[in-house]
C-alpha positions in Angstrom: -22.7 -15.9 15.6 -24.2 -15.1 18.7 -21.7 -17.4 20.6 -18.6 -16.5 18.7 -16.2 -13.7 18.8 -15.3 -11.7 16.0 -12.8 -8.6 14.9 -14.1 -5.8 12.7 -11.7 -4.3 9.9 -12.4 -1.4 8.7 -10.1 -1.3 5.7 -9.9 1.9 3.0 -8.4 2.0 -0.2 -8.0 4.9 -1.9 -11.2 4.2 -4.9 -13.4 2.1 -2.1 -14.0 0.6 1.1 -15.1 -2.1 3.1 -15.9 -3.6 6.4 -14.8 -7.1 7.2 -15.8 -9.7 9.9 -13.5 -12.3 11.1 -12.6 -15.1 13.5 -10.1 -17.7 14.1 -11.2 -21.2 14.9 -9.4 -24.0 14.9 -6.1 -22.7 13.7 -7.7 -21.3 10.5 -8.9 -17.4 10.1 -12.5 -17.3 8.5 -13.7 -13.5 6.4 -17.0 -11.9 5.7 -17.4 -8.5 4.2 -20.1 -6.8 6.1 -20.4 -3.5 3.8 -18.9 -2.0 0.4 -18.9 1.7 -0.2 -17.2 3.8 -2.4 -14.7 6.2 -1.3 -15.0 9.4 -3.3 -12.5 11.9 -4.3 -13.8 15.4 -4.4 -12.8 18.5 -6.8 -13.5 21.1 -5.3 -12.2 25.3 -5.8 -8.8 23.7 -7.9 -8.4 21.2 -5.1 -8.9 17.5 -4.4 -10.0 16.1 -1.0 -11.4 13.1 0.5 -15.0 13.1 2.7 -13.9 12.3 5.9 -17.5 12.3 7.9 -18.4 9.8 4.9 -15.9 7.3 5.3 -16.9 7.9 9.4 -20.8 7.5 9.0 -19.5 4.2 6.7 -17.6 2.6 9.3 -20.9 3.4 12.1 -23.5 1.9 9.3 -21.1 -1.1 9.5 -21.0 -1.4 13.4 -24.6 -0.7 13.1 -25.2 -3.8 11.2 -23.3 -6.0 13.1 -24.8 -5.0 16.3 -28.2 -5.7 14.6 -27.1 -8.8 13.7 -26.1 -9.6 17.6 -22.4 -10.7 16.2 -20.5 -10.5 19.3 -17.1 -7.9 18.4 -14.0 -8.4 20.5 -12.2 -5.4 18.8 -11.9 -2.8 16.0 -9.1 -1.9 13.4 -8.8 0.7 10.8 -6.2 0.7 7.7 -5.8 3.0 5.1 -3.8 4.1 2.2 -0.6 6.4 3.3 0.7 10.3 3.8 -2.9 12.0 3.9 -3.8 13.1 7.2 -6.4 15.2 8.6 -6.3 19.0 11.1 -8.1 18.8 14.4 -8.6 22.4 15.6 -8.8 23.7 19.5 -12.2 23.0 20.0 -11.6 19.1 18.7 -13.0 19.9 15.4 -12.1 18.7 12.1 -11.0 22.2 10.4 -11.6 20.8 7.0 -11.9 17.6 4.9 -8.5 16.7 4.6 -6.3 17.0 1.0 -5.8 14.2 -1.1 -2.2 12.9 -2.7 -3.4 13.7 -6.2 -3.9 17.4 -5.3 -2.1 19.6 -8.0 -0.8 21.9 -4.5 2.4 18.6 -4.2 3.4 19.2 -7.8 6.3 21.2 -7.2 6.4 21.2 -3.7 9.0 18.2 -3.2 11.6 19.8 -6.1 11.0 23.6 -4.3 11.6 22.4 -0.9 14.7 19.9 -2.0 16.2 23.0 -3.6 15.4 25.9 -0.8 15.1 23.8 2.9 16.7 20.4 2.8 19.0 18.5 0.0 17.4 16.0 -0.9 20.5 13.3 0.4 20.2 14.8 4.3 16.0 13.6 3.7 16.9 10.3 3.1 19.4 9.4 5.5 17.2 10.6 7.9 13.9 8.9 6.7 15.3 6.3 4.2 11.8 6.9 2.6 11.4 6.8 -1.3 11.0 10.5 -3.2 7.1 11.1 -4.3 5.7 14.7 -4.6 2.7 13.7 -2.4 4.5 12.3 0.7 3.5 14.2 3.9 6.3 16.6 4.2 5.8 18.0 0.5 2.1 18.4 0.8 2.7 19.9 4.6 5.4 22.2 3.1 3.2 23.3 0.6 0.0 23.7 2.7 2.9 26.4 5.2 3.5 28.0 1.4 -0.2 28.8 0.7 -0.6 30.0 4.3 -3.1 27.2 4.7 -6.1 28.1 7.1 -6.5 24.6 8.3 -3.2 23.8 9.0 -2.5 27.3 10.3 -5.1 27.0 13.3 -4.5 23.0 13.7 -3.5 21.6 17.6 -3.1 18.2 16.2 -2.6 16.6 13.1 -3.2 12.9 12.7 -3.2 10.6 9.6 -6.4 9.0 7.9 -6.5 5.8 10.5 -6.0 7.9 13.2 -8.2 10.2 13.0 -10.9 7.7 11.8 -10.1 6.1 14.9 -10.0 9.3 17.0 -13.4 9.7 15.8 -14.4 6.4 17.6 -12.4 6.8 20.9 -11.7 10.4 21.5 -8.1 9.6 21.7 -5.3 10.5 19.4 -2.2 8.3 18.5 0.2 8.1 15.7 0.4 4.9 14.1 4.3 3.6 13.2 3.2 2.1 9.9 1.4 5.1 8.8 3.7 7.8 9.9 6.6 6.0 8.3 4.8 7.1 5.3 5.4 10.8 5.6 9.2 11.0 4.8 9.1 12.6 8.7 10.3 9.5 10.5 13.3 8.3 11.4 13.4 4.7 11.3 16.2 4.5 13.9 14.3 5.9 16.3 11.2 5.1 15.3 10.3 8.3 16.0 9.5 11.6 14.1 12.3 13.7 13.3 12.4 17.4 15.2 14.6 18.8 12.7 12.5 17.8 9.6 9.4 19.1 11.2 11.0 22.1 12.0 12.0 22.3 8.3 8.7 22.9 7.9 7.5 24.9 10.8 6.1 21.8 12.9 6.7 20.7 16.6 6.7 16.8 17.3 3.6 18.0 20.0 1.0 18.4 16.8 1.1 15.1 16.3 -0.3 11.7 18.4 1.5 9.8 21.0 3.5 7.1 18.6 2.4 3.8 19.2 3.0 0.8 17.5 0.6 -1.8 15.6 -0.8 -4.0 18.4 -1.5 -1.5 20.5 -5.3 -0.9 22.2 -6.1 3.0 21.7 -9.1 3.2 23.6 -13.1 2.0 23.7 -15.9 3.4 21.5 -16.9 6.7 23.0 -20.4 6.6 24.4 -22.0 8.7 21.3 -20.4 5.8 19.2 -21.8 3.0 21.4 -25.3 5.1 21.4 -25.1 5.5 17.8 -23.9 1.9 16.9 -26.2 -0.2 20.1 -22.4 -1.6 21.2 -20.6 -1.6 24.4 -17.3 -0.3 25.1 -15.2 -2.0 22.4 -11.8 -1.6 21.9 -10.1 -0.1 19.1 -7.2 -1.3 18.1 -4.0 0.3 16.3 -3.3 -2.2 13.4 -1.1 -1.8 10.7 -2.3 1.7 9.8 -0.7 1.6 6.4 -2.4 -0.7 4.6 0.5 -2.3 2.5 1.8 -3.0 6.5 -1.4 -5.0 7.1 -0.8 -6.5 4.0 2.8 -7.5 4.6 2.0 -8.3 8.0 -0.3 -11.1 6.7 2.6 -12.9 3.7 2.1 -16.6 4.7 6.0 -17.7 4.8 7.2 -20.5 6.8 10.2 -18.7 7.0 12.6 -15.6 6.9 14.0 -16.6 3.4 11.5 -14.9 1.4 10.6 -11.9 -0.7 6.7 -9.9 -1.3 5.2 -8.6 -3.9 2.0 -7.0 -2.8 0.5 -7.0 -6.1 -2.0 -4.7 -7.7 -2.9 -0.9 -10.2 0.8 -0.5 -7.9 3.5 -3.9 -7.2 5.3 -3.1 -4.2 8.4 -6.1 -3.7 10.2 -5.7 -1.1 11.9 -8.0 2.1 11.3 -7.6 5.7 14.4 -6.8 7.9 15.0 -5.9 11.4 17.1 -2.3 10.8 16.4 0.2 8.4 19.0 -0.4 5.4 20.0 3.1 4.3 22.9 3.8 2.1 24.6 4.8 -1.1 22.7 2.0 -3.3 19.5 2.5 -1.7 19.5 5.7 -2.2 20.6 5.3 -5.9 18.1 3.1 -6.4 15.7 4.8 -4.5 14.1 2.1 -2.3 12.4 3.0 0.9 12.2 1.9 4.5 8.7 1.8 6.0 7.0 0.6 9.0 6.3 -2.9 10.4 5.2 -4.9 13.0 6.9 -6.0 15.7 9.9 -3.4 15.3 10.4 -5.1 11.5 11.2 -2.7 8.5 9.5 -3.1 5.0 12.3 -2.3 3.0 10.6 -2.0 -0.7 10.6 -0.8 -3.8 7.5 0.9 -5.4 6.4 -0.4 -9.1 4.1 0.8 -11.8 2.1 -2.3 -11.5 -1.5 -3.1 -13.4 -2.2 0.1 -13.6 -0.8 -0.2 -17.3 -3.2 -2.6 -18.1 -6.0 -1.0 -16.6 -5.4 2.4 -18.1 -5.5 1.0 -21.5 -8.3 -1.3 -20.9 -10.2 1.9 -20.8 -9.2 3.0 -23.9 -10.0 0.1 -26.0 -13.5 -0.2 -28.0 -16.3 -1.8 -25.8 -15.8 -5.2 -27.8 -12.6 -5.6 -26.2 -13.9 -4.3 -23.0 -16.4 -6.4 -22.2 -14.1 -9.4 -22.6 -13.4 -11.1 -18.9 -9.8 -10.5 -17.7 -9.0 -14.3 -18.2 -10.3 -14.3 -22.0 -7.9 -10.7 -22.8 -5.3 -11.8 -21.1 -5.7 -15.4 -23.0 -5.5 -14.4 -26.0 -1.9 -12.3 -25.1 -0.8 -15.4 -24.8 -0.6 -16.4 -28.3 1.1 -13.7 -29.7 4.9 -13.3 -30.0 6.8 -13.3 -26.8 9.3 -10.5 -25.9 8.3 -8.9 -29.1 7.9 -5.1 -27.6 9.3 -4.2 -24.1 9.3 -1.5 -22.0 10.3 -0.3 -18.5 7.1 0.2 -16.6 8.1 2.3 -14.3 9.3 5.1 -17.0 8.3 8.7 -16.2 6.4 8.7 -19.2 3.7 6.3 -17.9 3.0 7.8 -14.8 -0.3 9.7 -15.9 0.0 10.3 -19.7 -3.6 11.7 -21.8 -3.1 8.2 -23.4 -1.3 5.0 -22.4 -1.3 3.2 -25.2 0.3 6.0 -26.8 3.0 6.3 -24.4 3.3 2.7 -24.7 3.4 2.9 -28.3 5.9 5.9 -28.3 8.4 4.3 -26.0 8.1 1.6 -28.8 8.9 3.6 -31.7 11.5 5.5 -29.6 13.7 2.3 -28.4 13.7 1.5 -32.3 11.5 -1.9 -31.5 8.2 -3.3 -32.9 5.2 -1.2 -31.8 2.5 -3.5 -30.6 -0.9 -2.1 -31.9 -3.6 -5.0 -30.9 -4.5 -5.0 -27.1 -3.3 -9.1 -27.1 0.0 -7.1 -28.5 0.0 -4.4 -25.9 -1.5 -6.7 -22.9 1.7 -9.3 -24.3 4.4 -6.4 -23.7 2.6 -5.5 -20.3 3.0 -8.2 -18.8 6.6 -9.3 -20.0 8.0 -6.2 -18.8 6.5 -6.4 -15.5 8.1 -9.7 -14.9 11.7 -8.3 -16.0 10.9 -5.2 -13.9 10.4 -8.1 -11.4 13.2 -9.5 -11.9 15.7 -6.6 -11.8 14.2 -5.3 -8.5 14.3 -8.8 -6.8 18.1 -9.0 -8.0 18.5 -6.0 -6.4 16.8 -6.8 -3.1 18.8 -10.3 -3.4 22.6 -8.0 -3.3 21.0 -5.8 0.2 20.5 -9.0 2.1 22.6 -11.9 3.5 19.3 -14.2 3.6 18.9 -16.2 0.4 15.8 -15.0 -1.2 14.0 -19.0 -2.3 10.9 -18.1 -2.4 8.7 -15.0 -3.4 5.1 -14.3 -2.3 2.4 -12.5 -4.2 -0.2 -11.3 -2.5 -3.4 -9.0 -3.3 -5.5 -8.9 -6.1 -2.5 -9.7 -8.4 -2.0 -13.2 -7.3 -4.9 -14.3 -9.2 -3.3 -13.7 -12.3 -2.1 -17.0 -13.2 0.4 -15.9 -16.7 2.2 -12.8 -14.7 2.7 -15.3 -11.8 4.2 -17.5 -14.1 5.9 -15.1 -15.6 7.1 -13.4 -12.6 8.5 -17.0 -11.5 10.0 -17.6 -14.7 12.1 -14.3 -14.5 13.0 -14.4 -11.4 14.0 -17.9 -10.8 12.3 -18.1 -7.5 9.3 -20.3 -6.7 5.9 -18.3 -6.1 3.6 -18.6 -3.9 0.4 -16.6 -5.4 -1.8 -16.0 -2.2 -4.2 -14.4 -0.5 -6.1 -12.3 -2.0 -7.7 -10.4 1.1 -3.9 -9.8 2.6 -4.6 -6.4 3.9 -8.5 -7.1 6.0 -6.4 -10.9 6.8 -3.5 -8.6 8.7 -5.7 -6.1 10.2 -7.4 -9.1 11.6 -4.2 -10.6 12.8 -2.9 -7.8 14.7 -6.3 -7.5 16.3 -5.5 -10.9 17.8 -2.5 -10.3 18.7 -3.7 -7.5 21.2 -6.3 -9.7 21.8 -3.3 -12.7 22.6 -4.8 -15.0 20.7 -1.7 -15.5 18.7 2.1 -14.4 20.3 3.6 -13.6 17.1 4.2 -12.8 13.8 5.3 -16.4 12.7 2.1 -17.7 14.7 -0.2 -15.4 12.3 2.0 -16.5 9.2 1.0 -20.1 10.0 -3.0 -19.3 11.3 -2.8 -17.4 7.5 -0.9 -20.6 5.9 -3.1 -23.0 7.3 -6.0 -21.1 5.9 -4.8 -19.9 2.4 -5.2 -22.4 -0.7 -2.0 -20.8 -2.1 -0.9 -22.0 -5.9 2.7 -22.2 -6.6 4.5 -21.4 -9.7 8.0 -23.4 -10.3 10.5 -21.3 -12.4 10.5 -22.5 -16.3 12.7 -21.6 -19.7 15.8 -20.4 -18.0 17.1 -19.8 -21.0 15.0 -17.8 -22.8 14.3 -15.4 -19.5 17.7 -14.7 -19.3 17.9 -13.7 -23.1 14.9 -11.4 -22.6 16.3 -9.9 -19.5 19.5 -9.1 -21.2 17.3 -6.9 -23.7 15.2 -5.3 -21.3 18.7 -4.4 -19.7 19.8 -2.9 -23.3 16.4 -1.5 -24.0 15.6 0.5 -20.5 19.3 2.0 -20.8 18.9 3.7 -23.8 15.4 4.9 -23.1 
């Protein structure tokens, strides 16, 4: 390793983390995972917050061991989750660990400011971004409401990656990808809107210059290189976001595709070169996010596995400790289309018991209620594919390109039954693959500031050539289109 050259990703999901080494030799791109940590959430005084100076000392432990290792690093990238962000006082110091989305402060926030600042409408067409209560503007807004001490005496305020990477260079950017998650940006622009931060009591100055993914920020700061035993090593702005890391990584050959980046959330969406923001998408409440190379991820959020997993930890041990492959077997051979439900109902967003609400909705539509967890695992994973189905119809009428072939990446595309599934209702051949789509794009983009590669469809083919992906061919036409027509009946009357 000595001899080779390698990219660090530093890449943070919202339960864990990891650093990732990788090269690309011979037209293929090569992983290892360095470290593993968890990322904690912490309650603390009625409030939820992440440990920033943790998730810091993790990425050094991991720069530590690679320098021990004498594994020669060309450059360094950081993604993260979306809309949290962090205060940097005067001085340059963090003025408190920063909130998380799930703090109880966002739960009215978004409905109080909709109704007293902004109409919700005038938000979108400027930002095109989806409604959630935890998007940056509502947990802003209600940080200004409770006369927040952090944010009250803050000079700059920068998003999770960069800060983290603020904390390695000294120098402070904002990310595209991850400030297109704050419902502050105008996609247009590509900029952050002065009227919306004014809305709530910000100037465009307390935030980062903007740059886009690709770009160098700066080199470790020399109490980084002291701490680590590196040089002066670039950092590099990725995809912030990591769902734009992700994206950035979907191994089509092509433009005529769709993604689902599959996981506890689905996100399906296309990639297009203008923001698409109108009477449907609004209606439908789609959102326009950040990508690379001036793209848009234009997407729809879904209530993905995290129905499954919520009620795997409600059922007896026995069940439990089955592997996913043996549970999700044994749904196989019960009754299909028996019990369906729309997963992204209100009602399963965070209920004391999901398969209750699961149950519930059941009872409610007047259908079968399933009761063993084959039964419930069965109606899980039927309705996600028709959920599939409807939004990929959907995304099919907001673009001229014909939509042949969808990809599934993430930890989802090693479930063999939804991708089939998912091919089966949609009609569209899958392509299940890779796993590792988010630390694969950081990578990427790293080697595209690095030129190593020129462009997007350069890393799509470096990522094709070295992905073993499986492909599911649509089957029972018939039958699909019968279920979808009851899911259709079933979700309107809900």
């Amino acid at each position: 390793m000595e001899n080779e050259n390698y990219f660090f990703a530093v890449d943070l999901g919202a339960t864990s983390g990891r650093t990732i080494i990788g090269k690309i030799d011979n037209g293929k791109i090569d992983l290892e995972e360095v470290t593993r940590f968890p990322n904690n959430l912490i309650e603390q005084g009625g409030h939820y917050y992440w440990d920033i100076h943790a998730l810091y000392f993790e990425m050094i432990r991991g720069l530590k061991e690679v320098a021990t290792r004498h594994i020669n690093i060309t450059s360094i990238g950081i993604d993260t989750w979306g809309v949290d962000f962090v205060c940097i006082g005067e001085d340059g110091a963090i003025l408190r660990n920063p909130r998380a989305y799930r703090d109880p402060i966002t739960f009215e926030a978004m409905d109080d400011y909709l109704k007293n600042v902004l109409p919700k409408r005038e938000v979108y067409d400027v930002t095109g971004i989806q409604f959630m209560n935890f998007n940056s503007i509502f947990q802003l807004y209600a940080m200004q409401r409770e006369n927040n001490s952090a944010l009250k005496h803050a000079e700059k305020i920068l998003f999770i990656p960069d800060a983290l990477s603020w904390m390695l260079t000294g120098e402070m950017v904002c990310e595209y990808t991850i400030a297109s998650t704050s419902q502050l940006l105008d996609p247009r622009t590509k900029e952050l809107d002065e009227k919306l931060l004014s809305s709530i009591g910000l100037q465009r100055s307390k935030f980062g210059r903007m740059v886009q993914p690709g770009t160098v920020i700066g080199t470790l700061t020399e109490e980084v290189q002291r701490l680590t035993g590196l040089g002066a090593i670039p950092v590099v702005a990725v995809a912030g976001h990591d769902t734009g890391s992700a994206v950035a990584a979907v191994p089509a050959k092509d433009e005529q595709f769709a993604y689902l980046s599959s996981g506890t959330w689905s996100l399906m969406g296309i990639e297009t070169k203008d923001a698409i923001i109108n009477d449907l998408s609004y209606e439908r409440n789609f959102t326009n996010e950040g990508g690379i190379e001036g793209t848009t991820r234009f997407l729809k959020n879904i209530c993905g596995m995290w129905l499954y997993e919520r009620c795997r930890l409600e059922w007896p041990e026995e069940v439990r400790r089955l592997s996913h492959p043996e549970l999700q077997g044994s749904a196989m051979q019960v009754e299909a289309f028996r019990s369906i439900i729309n997963p992204d109902d209100a009602v399963f967003a965070a209920p004391s018991s999901m398969i209750g609400a699961i149950q519930q909705y059941c009872r409610n539509t007047h259908q079968p209620v399933p009761e063993t967890p084959a039964e419930i695992c069965r109606c899980i994973f039927d309705s996600l594919a028709l959920r599939y189905r409807q939004v990929f119809t959907w995304l099919q009428e907001f673009t001229d390109v014909r939509l042949n072939t969808l990809h599934i990446i993430g930890g989802g595309s090693l479930n063999k039954y939804l991708n089939q599934f998912t091919a089966n209702a949609t009609g569209a051949t899958v392509l299940a693959g890779p796993q590792e789509c988010t630390a694969i794009g950081n990578i990427m983009l790293q080697a595209k500031a690095s030129a190593l590669v020129k462009d997007i469809w350069q890393m799509r083919n470096i990522i094709a050539n070295s992905t073993a992906m499986v492909k599911y061919e649509p089957q029972d036409k018939a039958i699909w289109d019968k279920a979808y027509e009851k899911f259709l009946g079933i979700t309107a009357q809900a």
